[in-house]
C-alpha positions as CSV (number, residue, x, y, z in Angstrom):
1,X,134.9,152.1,117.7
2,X,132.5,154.8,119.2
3,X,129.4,154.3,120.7
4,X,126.4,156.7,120.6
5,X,122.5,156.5,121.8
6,X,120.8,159.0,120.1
7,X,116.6,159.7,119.4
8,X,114.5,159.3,116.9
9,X,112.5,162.4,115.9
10,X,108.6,162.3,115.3
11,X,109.4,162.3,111.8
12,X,111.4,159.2,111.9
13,X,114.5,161.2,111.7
14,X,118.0,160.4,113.2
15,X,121.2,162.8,113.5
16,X,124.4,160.8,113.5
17,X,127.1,162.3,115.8
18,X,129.9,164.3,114.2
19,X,132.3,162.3,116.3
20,X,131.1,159.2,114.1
21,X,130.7,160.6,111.4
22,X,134.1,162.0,111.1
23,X,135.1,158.6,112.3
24,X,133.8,157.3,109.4
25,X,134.6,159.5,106.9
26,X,131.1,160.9,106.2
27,X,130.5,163.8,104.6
28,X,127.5,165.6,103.5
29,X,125.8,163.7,101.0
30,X,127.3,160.3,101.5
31,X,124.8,157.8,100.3
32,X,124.2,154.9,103.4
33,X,122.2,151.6,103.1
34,X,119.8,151.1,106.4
35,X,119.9,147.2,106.3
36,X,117.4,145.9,108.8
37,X,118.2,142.4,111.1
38,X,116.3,140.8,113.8
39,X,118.5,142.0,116.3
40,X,118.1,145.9,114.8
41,X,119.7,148.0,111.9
42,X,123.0,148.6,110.5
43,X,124.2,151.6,108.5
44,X,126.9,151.2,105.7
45,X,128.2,153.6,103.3
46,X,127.0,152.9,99.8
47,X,130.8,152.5,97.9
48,X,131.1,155.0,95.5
49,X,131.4,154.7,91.8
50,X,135.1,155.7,90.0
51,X,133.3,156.0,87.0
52,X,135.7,154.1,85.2
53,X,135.4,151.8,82.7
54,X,137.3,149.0,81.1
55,X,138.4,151.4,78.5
56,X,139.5,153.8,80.5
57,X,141.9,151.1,82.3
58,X,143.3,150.2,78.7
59,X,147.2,150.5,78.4
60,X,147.5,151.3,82.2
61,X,150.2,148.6,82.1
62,X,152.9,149.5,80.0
63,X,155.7,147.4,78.8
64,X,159.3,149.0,78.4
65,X,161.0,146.1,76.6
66,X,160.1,144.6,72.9
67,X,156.9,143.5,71.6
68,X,156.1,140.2,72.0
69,X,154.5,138.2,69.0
70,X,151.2,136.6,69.6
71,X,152.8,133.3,69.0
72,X,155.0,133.7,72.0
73,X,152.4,134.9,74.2
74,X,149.5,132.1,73.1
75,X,152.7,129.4,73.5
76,X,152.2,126.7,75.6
77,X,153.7,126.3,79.1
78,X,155.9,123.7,79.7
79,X,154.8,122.4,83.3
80,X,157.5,119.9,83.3
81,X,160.5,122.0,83.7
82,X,160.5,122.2,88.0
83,X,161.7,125.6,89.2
84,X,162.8,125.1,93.1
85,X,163.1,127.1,96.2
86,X,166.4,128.6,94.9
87,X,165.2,129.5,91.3
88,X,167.4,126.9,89.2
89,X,165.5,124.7,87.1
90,X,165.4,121.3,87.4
91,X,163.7,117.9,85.8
């Protein structure tokens, strides 16, 4: 972690150090929050957006074998079968 001291300009204006800022992964136009404390400020980069959606993400997770019938999928689990440490099943 880097340490600067830098000055603020008569128009309330501060230049962050390119050694940070590369540090940081800041380009040009990164949006930052300026969240004040009693002890000071802290700057954060705002997280940027993907842009995508829940639609976009639909059918991102394919599966290779046979379709599965709804009946299978909504069945019940059977929480008394034990499964232990070794994988065999057990009651």
């Amino acid at each position: 972690m880097t340490t600067a001291t830098i000055t603020l300009s008569s128009q309330g204006q501060v230049v962050i150090p390119k050694e940070i800022r590369d540090e940081l992964h800041w380009d040009s136009g990164t949006q930052i929050a300026l969240v004040s404390s009693a002890s000071g400020v802290m700057l954060k980069a705002v997280p940027q957006k993907t842009g995508r959606r829940f639609a976009d993400l639909i059918g991102l997770l394919k599966h290779a074998g046979t379709p599965l019938p709804i009946e299978e999928l909504c069945k019940p689990v059977d929480y008394s079968v034990d499964i232990d440490a070794s994988g065999s099943r057990g009651r």
